[in-house]
Backbone as JSON Lines, residues from 0, in Angstrom:
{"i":0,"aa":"X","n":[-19.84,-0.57,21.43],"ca":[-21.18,-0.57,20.87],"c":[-21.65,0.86,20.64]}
{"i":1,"aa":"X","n":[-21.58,1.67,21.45],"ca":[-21.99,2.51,21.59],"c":[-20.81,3.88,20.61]}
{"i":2,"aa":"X","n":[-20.14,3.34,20.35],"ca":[-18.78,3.95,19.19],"c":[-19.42,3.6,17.93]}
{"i":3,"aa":"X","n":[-20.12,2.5,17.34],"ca":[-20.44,2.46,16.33],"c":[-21.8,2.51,16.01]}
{"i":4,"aa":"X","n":[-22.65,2.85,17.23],"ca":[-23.79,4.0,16.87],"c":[-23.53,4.76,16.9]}
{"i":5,"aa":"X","n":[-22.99,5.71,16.96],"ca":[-22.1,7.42,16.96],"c":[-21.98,7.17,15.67]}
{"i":6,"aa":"X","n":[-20.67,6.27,15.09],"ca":[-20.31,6.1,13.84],"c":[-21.32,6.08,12.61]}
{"i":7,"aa":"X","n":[-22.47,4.67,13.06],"ca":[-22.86,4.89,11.94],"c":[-24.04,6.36,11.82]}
{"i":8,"aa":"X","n":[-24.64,7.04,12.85],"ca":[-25.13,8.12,12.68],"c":[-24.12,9.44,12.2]}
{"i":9,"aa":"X","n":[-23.29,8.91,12.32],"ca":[-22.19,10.43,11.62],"c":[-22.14,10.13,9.94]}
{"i":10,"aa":"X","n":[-22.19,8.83,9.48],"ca":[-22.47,8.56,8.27],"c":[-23.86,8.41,7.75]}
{"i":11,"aa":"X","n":[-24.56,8.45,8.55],"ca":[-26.18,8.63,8.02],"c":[-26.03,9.53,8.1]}
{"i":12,"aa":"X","n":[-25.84,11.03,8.71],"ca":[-26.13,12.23,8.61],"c":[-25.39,12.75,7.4]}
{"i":13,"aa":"X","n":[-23.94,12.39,6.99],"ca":[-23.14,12.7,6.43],"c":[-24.06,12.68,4.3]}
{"i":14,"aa":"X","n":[-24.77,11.34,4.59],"ca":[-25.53,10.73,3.36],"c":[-26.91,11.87,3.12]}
{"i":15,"aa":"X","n":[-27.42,11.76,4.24],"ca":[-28.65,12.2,4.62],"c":[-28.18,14.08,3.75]}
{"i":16,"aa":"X","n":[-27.66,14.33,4.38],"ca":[-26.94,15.69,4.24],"c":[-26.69,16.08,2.28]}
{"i":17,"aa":"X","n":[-26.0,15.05,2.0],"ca":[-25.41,15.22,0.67],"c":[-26.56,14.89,-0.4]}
{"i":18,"aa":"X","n":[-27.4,13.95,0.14],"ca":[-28.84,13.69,-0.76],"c":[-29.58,15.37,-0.49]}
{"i":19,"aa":"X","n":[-29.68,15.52,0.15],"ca":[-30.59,16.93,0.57],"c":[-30.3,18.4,0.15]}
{"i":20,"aa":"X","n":[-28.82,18.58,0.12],"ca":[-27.91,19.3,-0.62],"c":[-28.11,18.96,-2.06]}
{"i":21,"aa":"X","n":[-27.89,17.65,-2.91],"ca":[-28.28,17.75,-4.47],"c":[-29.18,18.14,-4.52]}
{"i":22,"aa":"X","n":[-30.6,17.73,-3.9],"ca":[-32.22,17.92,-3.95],"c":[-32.34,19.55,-3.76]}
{"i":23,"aa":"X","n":[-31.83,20.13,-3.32],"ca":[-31.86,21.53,-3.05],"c":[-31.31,22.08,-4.17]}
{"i":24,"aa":"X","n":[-30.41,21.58,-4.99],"ca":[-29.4,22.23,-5.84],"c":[-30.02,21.82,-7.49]}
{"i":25,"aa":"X","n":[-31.52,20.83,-6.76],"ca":[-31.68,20.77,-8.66],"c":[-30.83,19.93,-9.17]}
{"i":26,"aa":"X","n":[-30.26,18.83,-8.51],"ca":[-29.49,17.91,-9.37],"c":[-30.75,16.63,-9.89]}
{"i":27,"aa":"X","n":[-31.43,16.37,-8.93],"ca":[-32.24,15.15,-9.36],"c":[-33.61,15.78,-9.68]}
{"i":28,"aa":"X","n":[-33.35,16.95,-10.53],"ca":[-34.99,17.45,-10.83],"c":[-34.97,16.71,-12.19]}
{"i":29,"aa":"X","n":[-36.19,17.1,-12.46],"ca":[-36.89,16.47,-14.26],"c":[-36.61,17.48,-14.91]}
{"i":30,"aa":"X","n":[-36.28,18.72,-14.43],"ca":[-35.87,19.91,-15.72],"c":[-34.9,20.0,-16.14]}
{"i":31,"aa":"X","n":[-34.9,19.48,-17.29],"ca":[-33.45,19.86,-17.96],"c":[-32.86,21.33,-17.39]}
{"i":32,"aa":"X","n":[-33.78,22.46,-16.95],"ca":[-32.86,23.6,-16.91],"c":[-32.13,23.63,-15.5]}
{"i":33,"aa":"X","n":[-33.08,23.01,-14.49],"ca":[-32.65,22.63,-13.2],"c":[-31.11,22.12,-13.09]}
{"i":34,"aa":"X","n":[-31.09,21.2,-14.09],"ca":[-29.95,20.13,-14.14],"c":[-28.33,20.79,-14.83]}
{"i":35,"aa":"X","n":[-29.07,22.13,-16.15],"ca":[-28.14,22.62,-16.3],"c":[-27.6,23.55,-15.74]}
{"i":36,"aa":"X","n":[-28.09,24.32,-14.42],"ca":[-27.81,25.01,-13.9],"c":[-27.27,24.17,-12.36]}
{"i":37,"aa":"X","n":[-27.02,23.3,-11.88],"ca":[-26.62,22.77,-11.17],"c":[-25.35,22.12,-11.65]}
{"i":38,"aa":"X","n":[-25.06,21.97,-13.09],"ca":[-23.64,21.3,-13.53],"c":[-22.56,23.18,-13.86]}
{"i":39,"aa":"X","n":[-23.57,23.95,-14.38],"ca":[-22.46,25.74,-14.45],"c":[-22.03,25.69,-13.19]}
{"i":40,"aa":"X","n":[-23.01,25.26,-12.2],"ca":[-22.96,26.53,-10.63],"c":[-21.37,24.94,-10.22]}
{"i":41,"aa":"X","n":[-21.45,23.64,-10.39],"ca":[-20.22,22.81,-10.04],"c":[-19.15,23.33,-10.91]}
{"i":42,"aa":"X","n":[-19.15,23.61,-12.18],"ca":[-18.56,23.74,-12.6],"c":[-17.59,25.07,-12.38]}
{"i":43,"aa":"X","n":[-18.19,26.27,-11.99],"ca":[-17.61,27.14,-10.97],"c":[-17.58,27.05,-9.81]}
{"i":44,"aa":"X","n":[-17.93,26.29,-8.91],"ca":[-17.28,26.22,-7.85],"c":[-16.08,25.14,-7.37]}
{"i":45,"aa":"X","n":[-16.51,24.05,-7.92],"ca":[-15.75,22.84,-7.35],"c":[-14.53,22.34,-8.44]}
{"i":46,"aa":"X","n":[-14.8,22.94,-9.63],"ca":[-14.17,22.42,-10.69],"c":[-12.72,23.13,-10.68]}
{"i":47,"aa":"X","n":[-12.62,24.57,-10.37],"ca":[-11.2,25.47,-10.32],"c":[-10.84,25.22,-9.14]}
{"i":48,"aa":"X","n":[-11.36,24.9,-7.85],"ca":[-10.74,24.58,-6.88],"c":[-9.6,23.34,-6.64]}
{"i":49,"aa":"X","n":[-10.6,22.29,-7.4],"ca":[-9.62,21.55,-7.58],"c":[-8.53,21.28,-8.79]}
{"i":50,"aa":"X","n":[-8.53,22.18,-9.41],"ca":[-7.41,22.6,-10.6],"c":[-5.95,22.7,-10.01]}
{"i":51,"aa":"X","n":[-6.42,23.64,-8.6],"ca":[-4.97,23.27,-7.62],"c":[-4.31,22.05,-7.33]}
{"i":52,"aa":"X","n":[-5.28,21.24,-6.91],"ca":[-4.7,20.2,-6.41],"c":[-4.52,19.06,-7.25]}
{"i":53,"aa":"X","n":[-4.77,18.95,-8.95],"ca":[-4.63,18.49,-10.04],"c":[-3.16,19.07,-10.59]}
{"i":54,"aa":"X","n":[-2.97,20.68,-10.37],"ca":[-1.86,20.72,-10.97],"c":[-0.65,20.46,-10.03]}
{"i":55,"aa":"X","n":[-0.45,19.78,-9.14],"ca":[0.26,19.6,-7.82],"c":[0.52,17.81,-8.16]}
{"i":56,"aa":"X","n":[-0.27,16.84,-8.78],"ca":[0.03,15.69,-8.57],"c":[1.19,15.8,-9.83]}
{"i":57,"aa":"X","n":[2.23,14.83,-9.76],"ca":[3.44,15.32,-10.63],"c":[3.07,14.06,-11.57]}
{"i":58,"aa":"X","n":[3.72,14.51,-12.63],"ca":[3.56,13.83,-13.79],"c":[4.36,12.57,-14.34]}
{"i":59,"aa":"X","n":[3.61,11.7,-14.87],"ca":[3.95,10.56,-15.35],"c":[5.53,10.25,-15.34]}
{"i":60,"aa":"X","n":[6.34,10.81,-16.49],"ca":[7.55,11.01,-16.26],"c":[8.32,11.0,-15.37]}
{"i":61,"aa":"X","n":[8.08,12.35,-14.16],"ca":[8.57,12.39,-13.4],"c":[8.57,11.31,-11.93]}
{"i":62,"aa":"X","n":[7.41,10.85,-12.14],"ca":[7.06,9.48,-10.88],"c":[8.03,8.47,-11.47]}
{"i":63,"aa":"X","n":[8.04,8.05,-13.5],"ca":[8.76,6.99,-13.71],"c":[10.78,7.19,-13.57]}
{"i":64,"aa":"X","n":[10.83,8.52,-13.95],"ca":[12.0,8.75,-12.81],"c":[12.65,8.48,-11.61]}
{"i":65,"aa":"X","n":[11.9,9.09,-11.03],"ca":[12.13,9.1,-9.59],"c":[11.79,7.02,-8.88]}
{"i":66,"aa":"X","n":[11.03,6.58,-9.3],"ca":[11.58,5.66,-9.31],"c":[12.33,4.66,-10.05]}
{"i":67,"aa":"X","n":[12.44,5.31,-10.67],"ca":[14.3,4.48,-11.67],"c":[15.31,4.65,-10.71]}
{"i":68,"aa":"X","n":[15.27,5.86,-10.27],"ca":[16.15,6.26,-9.0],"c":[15.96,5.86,-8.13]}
{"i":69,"aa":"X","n":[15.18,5.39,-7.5],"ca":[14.82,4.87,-6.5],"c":[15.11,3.08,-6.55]}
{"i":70,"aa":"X","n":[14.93,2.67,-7.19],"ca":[14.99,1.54,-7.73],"c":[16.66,0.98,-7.99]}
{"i":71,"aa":"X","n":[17.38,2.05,-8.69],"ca":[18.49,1.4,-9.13],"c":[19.33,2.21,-7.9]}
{"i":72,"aa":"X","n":[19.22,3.08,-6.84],"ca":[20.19,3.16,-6.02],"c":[19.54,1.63,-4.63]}
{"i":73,"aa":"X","n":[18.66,1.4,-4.74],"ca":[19.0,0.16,-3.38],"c":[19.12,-1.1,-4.44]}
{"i":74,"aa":"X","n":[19.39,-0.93,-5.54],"ca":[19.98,-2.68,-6.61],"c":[21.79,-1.83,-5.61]}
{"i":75,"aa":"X","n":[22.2,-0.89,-6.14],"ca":[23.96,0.05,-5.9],"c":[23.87,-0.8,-4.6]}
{"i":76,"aa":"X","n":[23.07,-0.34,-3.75],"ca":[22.95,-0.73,-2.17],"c":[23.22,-2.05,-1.57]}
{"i":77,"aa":"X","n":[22.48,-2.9,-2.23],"ca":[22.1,-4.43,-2.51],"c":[23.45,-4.99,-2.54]}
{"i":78,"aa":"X","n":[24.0,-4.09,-3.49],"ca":[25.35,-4.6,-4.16],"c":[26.65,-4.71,-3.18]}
{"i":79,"aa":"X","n":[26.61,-3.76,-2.96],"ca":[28.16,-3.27,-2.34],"c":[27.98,-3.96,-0.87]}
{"i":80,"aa":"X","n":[26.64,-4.08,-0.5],"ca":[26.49,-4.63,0.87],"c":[27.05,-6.07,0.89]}
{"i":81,"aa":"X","n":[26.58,-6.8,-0.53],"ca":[27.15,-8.44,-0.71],"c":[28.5,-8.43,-1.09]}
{"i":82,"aa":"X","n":[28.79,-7.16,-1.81],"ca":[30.76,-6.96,-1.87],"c":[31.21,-7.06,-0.64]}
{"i":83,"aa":"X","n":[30.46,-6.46,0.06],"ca":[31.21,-5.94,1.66],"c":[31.45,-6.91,2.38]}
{"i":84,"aa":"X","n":[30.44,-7.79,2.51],"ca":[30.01,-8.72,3.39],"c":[31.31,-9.64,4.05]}
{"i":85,"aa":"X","n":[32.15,-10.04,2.89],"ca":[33.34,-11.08,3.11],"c":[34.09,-10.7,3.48]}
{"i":86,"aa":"X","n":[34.64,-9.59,3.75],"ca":[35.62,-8.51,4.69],"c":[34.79,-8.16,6.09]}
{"i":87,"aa":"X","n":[33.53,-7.75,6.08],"ca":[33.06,-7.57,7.26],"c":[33.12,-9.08,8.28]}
{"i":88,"aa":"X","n":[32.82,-9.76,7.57],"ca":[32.74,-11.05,8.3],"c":[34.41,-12.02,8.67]}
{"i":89,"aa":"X","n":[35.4,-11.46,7.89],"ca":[36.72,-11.44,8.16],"c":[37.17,-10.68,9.6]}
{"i":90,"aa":"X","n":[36.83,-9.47,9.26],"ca":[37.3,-8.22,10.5],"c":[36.34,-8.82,11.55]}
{"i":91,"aa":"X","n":[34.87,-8.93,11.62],"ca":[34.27,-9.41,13.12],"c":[34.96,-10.86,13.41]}
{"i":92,"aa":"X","n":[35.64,-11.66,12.72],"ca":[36.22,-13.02,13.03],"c":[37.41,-12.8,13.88]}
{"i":93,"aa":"X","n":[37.97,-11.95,13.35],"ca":[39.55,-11.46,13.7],"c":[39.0,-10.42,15.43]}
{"i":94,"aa":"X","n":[38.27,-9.73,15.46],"ca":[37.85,-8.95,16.64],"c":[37.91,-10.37,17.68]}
{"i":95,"aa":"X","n":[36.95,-11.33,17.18],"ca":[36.37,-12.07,17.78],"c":[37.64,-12.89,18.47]}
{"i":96,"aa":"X","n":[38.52,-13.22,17.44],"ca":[39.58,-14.21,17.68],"c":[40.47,-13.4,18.9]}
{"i":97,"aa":"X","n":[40.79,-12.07,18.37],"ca":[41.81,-11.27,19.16],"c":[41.04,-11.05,21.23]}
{"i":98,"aa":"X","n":[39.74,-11.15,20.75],"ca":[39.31,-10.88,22.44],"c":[39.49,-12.34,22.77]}
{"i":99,"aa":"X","n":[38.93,-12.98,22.43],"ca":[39.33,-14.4,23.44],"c":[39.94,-14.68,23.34]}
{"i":100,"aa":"X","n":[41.05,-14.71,22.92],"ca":[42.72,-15.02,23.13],"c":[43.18,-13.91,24.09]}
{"i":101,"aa":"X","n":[42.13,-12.97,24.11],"ca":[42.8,-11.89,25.71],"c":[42.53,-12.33,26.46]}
{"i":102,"aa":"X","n":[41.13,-13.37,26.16],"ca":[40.0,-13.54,27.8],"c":[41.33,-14.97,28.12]}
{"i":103,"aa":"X","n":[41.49,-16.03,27.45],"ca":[42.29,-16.83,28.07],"c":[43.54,-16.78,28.27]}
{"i":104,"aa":"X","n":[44.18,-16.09,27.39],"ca":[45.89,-15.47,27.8],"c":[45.47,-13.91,28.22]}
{"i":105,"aa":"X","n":[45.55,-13.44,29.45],"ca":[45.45,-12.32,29.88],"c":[46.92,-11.67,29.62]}
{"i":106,"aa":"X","n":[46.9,-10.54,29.33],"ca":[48.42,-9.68,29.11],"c":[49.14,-9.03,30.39]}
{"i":107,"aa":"X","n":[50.25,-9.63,30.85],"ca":[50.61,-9.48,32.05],"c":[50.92,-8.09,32.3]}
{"i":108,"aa":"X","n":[50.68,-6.84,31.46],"ca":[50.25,-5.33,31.47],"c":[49.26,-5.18,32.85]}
{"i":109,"aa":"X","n":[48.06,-6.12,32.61],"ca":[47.2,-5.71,33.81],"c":[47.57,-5.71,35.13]}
């Protein structure tokens, strides 16, 4: 209970905060000049900052690549595992056969 009064006061303050910050910055004034000077002053600050992290998400192409690759090596995977399968399940038969024929004919070696 007492975790999500903490909580929700960290998000009222968080709201509280960001309304008070536009209101300060001239975003919700009636002056057009207010308003245009609050979209220059974002537009240099917040706008090149995140230019970094815009030119960092990779591009169309390269996502539809990478999963083509991704995609057609576990179909390869898929594959060879159901090739495999009838030999693997041969050899664990044969393991299987060869120990219990030790467990009931013991090899007079021991």
């Amino acid at each position: 209970m007492l975790t999500q009064i903490i909580s929700l006061g960290v998000r009222g303050s968080a709201v509280g905060g960001a309304a008070y910050f536009t209101v300060q910055k001239g975003v919700w004034s009636s002056s057009t000049y207010d308003g245009a000077d609050a979209l220059s002053n974002f537009r240099e600050t917040v706008i090149p900052a995140t230019n970094d992290y815009i030119n960092q998400i990779p591009k169309s192409a390269e996502v539809r690549s990478a999963l083509k690759s991704s995609w057609n090596s576990g179909i390869e995977w898929s594959a060879a595992s159901i090739a495999s399968f009838p030999g693997l399940v041969s050899n664990t038969a044969k393991k299987c056969a060869n120990y219990i024929h030790g467990v009931i004919f013991p090899s007079a070696d021991k």
